[in-house]
C-alpha angles and dihedrals in degrees: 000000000000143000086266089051092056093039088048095044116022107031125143093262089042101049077055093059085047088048091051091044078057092042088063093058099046079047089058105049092042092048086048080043088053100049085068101048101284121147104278096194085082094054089052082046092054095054097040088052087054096048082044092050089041103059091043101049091070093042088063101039086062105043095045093040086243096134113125134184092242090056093050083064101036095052091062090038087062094041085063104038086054092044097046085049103053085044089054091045092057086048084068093059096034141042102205083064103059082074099056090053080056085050103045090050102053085048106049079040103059088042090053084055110044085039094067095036081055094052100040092056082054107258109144098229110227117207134281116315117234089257085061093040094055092045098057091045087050094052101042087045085051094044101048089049098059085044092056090038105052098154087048110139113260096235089062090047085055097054095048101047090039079055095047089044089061091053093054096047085044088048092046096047085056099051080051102061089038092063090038088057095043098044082053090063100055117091127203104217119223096224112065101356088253111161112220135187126230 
């Protein structure tokens, strides 16, 4: 293993995606912790130290030109592993909820999907378009609402979750329709069977 395998792999920002991967493990067992009278201020920490982690991994990675291919997909990777577990915790407190862990999942799945079928036809995938955007804003701003708010009344959680679950369909519908456009795109030449991209 060389000097590029360490830099790749086990650079400073990276080490950080790996810390906050650890850090939703210590958040679940605190939050399960929690739901039998276990001290909730650690589960809030938790997530405050990952959101912390996570805005100044990428700053370093920039200003010391340690950016690597492999850390512009583990950030994401990590986004989604703490958002699908804080989504999973509250499913343990409440059963709307439980809905909205089915619906994350077909969603971040057929992404995953399409994503790879995309790549390995050759399309270069950007990054995230606004509709995602505003969904992962939505849902971290929903679910650490209902994580300051414990005691909040469970018309108002509801609400909120029944509010967040329309943002993600509307998000997914719209992924939809984005790889169908670009596997329409996609031709499957005659001669020589060589798949192009226009």
């Amino acid at each position: 293993m060389g000097k590029n395998f360490w830099h790749e792999y086990f650079s400073i920002p990276n080490i950080m995606g790996y810390f906050r991967i650890v850090l939703v493990a210590v958040y679940m067992v605190l939050f399960y912790n929690s739901l039998s009278g276990g001290p909730y201020i650690p589960v809030i920490l938790t997530i405050v130290l990952s959101g912390i982690t996570d805005f100044f991994d990428g700053k370093i990675a920039r200003r010391f030109n340690m950016v690597t291919d492999w850390g512009k997909m583990l950030d994401p990777i990590a986004d989604k592993i703490t958002l699908g577990a804080i989504i999973l915790s509250l499913s343990f407190k409440y059963k709307i909820v439980v809905a909205m862990v089915v619906l994350y999942i077909i969603k971040e799945g057929f992404m995953a999907v399409a994503g790879i079928v995309s790549i390995k036809k050759g399309n270069k995938i950007e990054g995230a378009m606004w509709y995602g955007k505003v969904c992962t804003f939505g849902t971290y701003v929903i679910l650490i609402t209902l994580l300051l708010f414990p005691n909040l009344k469970l018309t108002f959680v509801n609400i909120l979750v029944f509010v967040n679950m329309v943002i993600m369909v509307f998000t997914l519908v719209n992924y939809i329709f984005y790889y169908h456009r670009i596997f329409k795109s996609f031709h499957v030449e005659t001669n020589g069977n060589m798949e192009t991209f226009s």
